[in-house]
N, C-alpha and C positions, 0 to 999 in steps of 0.2 A: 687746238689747231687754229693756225692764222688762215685765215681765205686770203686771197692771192687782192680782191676787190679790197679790201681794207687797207690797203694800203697805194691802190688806185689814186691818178690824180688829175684833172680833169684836161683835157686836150680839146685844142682847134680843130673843129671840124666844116671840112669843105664838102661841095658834092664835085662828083666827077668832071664834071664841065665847065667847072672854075679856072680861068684862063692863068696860063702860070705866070705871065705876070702882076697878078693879084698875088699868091702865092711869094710871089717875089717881096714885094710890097709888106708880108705879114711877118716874114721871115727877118726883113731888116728892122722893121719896127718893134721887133722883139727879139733878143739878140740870142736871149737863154729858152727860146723854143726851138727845139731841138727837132720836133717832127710835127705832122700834121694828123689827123685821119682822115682816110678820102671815102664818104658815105655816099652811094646811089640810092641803097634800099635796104631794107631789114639784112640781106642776104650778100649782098653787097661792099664791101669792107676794106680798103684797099690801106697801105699806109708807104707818106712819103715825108723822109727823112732829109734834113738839114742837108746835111752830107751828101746823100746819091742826089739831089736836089740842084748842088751847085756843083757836083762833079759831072750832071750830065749838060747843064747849062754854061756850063765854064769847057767845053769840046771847041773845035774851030770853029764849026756854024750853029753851035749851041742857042746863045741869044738868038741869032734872025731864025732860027729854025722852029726854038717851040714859044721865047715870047707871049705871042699873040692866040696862040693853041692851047686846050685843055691839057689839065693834069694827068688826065688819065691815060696821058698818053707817056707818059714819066714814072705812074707809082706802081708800088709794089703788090701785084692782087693778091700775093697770097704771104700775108703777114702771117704771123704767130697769135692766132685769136682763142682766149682762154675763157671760161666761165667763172663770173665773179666769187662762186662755192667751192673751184678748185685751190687748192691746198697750197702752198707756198714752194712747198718742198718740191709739188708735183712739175708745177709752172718751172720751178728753177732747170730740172733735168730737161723738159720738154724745150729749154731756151738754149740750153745750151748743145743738145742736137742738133740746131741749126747750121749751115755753114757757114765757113768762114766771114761770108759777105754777110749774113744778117746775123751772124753772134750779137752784136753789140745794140740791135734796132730794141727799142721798146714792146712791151708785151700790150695788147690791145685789148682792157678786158668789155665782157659785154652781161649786161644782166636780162636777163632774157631776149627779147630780139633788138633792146638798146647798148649801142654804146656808151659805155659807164665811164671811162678812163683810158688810159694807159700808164704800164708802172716800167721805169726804168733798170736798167740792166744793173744798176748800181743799187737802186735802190732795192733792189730783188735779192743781191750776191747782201747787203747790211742786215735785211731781214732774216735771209737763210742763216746769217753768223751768228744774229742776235738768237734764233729758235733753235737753232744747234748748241750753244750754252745754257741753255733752258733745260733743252730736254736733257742733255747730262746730267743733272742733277735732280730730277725725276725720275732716270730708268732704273728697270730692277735691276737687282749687280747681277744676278743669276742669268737672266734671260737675255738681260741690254734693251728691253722690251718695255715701252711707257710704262708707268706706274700710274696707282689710284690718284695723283694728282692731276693727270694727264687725261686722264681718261675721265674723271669728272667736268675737266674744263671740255673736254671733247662737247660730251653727254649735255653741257650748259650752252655751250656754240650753239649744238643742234637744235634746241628746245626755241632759244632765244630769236634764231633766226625763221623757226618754224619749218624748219625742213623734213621731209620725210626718210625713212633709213629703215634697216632691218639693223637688227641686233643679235648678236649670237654669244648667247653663254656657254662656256666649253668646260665641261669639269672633267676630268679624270677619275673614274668609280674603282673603289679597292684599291685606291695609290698607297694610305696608310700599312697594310698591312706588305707589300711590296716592297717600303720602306723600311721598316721595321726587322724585316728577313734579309734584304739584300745592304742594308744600311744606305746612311744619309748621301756620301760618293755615289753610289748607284742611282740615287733617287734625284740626287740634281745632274747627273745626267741624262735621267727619264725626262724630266722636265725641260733642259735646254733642246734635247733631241723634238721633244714636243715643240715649243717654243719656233724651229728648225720649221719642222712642216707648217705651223700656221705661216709664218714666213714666206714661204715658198708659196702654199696657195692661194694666199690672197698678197701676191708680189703689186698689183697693181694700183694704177690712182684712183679706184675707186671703193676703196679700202682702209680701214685700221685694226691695227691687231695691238694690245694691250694684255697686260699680266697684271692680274688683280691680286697676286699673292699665293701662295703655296701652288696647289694645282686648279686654279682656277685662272681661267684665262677671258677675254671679253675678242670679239670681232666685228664692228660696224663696218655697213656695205650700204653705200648713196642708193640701191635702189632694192627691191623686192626679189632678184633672180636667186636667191640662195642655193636652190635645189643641187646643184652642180658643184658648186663650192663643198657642201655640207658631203655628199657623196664621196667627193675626195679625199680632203681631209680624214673620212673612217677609213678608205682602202688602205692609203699610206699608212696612216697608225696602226691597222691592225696590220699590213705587212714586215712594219718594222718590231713589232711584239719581241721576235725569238731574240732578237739581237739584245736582248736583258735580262733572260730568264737561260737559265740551267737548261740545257738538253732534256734532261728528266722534267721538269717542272711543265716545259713549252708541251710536251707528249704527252704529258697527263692533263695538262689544262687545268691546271690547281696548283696550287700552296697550303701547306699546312700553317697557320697562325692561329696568336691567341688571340679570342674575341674579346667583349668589354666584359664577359664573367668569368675570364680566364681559363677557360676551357677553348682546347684545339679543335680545330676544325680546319677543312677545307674551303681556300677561298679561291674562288674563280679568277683569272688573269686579268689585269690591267686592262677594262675596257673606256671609250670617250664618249660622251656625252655633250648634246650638244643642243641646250634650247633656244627656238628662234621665236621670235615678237618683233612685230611689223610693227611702226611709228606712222600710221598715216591718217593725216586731216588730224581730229581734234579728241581720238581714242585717248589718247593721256596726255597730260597737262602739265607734267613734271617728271623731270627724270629721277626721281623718288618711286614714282609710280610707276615706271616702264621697269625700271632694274626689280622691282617685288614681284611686277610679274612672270618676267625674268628667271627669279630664282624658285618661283611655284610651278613654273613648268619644268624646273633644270629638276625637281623634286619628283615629279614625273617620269619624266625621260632615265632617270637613276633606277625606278623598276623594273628596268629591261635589265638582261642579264650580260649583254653583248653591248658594244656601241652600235649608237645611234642616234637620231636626231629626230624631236617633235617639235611640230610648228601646229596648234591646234587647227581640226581636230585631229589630225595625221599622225602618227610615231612608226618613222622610215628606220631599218635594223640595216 
């Protein structure tokens, strides 16, 4: 994933009571600065563009009127201001909700209570083209859902930059044999219909959802609130169950398959699994060592018979 700060670039910054003939002054002495930031205070953030600049100074009493008068009586208070860990793709929708009049203004990014840059609108629509051929050629054909390449650079971003995240490993228990009875059409239907609901519940920018391959799936969330998510995700899955399985099959709660010694038996319906491991402070060091523990808890959470999700010491059904 690109963060939206990486491709930040660094901007004039005035404070509010900078007379806009200074302003004037900085505008003509540089011809390809397009806008300004206008900073009071951490919280404070205003932004004034080239454009609304000389179109409200260029009015009939434009000049004699603000001249000699602060800025802040011209900019924009409430720009589009993004945090430098949000996502490119996220920035780009959240840029172009704007109206009509600030469609095209710069995004203002800040890394913690600083202003870091601003990234332009052009330069925001080249990156989104450039990460949208990218990821084409990374996603599973099955799901259309990042692949282990994606999802590695993910897991390397995060480490790299030191950021904190929850992690959710989501297997599917008893897919094989489901597949094996219902056949392979069936079975990648199980899987994009899954594929559908991680979609849907974690729709938002604080979010990745990833397919690691057959029925195993990956979910990174920027902060610790899982519980809610994870919750979901089981209701829906297990509501959507019958819609796969034979009237008989869904009634009895079983399938007859053969095990690995070739004798039949009965196997309990397609349940989800879903281990979670928090990334915080300096618990592990390497995304080698988050994904092992990852798959030692998913080993776990696989001896419930039902889905479910364990986040140690916890195992929620």
């Amino acid at each position: 994933m690109t963060y939206i700060g990486e491709i930040a670039q660094e901007i004039v910054c005035v404070s509010y009571d900078t007379r806009c003939d200074i302003v004037d002054n900085l505008f003509q002495a540089n011809q390809g600065l397009q806008g300004l930031v206008v900073v009071e205070d951490k919280h404070s953030v205003g932004l004034m563009t080239r454009t609304n600049f000389y179109q409200k100074m260029g009015t009939r009493y434009g000049y004699n009127l603000f001249l000699k008068r602060p800025i802040k009586l011209l900019v924009n208070n409430s720009p589009l201001i993004c945090n430098y860990f949000t996502s490119v793709i996220e920035v780009s929708k959240q840029a172009m909700d704007r109206s009509d009049e600030e469609v095209y203004d710069d995004v203002i990014i800040k890394k913690g209570d600083t202003v870091f840059g601003v990234v332009s609108i052009k330069a925001l629509l080249l990156k989104v083209a450039d990460i949208q051929a990218d990821l084409a050629r990374y996603l599973n054909p099955l799901t259309l859902l990042p692949g282990n390449y994606i999802i590695d650079e993910k897991l390397e971003n995060l480490f790299r930059h030191q950021t904190d995240f929850t992690l959710l490993y989501i297997d599917l228990d008893r897919f094989k044999p489901f597949n094996d009875s219902y056949g392979f059409r069936k079975g990648d239907e199980f899987l994009q219909s899954t594929a559908t609901i991680l979609k849907e519940c974690f729709s938002s920018g604080d979010s990745f959802v990833g397919h690691i391959g057959g029925d195993d799936f990956i979910v990174i969330l920027n902060h610790f609130e899982f519980e809610s998510y994870c919750q979901e995700v089981i209701r829906i899955f297990d509501s959507k169950i019958k819609n796969f399985y034979s009237e008989e099959h869904y009634e009895q709660k079983f399938i007859y398959s053969e095990n690995r010694s070739g004798e039949m038996e009965e196997i309990p319906l397609v349940s989800i699994s879903i281990a979670v491991v928090k990334k915080d402070g300096e618990r592990f060091s390497t995304a080698e060592e988050l994904v092992a523990e990852a798959t030692r808890l998913k080993k776990i959470c696989k001896m419930k018979s039902g889905s479910c999700y364990y986040a140690e010491p916890t195992l929620v059904s």
